[in-house]
N, C-alpha and C positions, 0 to 999 in steps of 0.2 A: 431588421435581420439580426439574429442574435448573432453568437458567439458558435454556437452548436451549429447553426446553418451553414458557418463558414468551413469547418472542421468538414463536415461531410457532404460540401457538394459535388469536390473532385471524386473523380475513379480511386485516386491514389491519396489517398489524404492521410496524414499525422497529428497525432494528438498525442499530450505528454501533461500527465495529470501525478501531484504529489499529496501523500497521504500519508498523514501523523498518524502515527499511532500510538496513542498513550493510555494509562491504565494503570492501577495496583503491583505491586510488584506478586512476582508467583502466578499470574491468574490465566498463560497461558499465551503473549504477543506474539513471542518468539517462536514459537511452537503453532500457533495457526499460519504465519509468513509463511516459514520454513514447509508446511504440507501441502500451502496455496502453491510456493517458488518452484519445490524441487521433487514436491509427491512423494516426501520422507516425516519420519517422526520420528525422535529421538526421544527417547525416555528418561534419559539422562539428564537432571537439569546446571542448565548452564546459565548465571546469572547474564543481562546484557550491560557492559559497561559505558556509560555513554550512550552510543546510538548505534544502528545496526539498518542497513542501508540496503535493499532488498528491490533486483528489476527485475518485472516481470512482463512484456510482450505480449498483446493479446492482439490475433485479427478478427474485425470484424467483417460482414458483408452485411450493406443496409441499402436498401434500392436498388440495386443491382451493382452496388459502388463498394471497394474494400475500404477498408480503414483500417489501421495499425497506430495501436492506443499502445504507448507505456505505460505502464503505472509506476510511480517511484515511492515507494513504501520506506517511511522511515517509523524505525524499530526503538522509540524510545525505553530508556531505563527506567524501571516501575519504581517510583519513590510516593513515600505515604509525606504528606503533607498536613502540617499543625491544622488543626483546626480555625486557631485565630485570623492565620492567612486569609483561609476564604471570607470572614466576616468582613 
């Protein structure tokens, strides 16, 4: 039995899933979150300092059973990194 089978055999089950998100700076993290989270887009750009911490709730119905999954979306700061590092 996995992990997943446990999650949704109740009617009522919880699940609570985190996801980095990292990337280039400019290339748009902050701005995809923000129109998944709040259904807005700002034009404006605003660098993220640090990390930028984003929940967002979603119900599911799978079998006849709900599930209520958070997501916890962390909004890391786009930093370019040397090249030597990755070698």
């Amino acid at each position: 039995m996995s992990s997943d089978d446990i999650v949704f055999q109740s009617n009522i089950g919880e699940a609570i899933y985190k996801i980095i998100v990292i990337g280039d700076p400019t290339v748009g993290k902050t701005s995809l979150l923000t129109r998944f989270a709040s259904k807005q887009f700002k034009t404006q750009y605003l660098p993220t300092v640090g990390v930028n911490i984003v929940k967002e709730v979603v119900d599911l119905s799978i079998n006849e059973g709900a599930v209520k999954v958070s997501l916890m979306f962390w909004d890391i700061a786009g930093q370019k990194f040397d090249e030597s590092l990755a070698n």
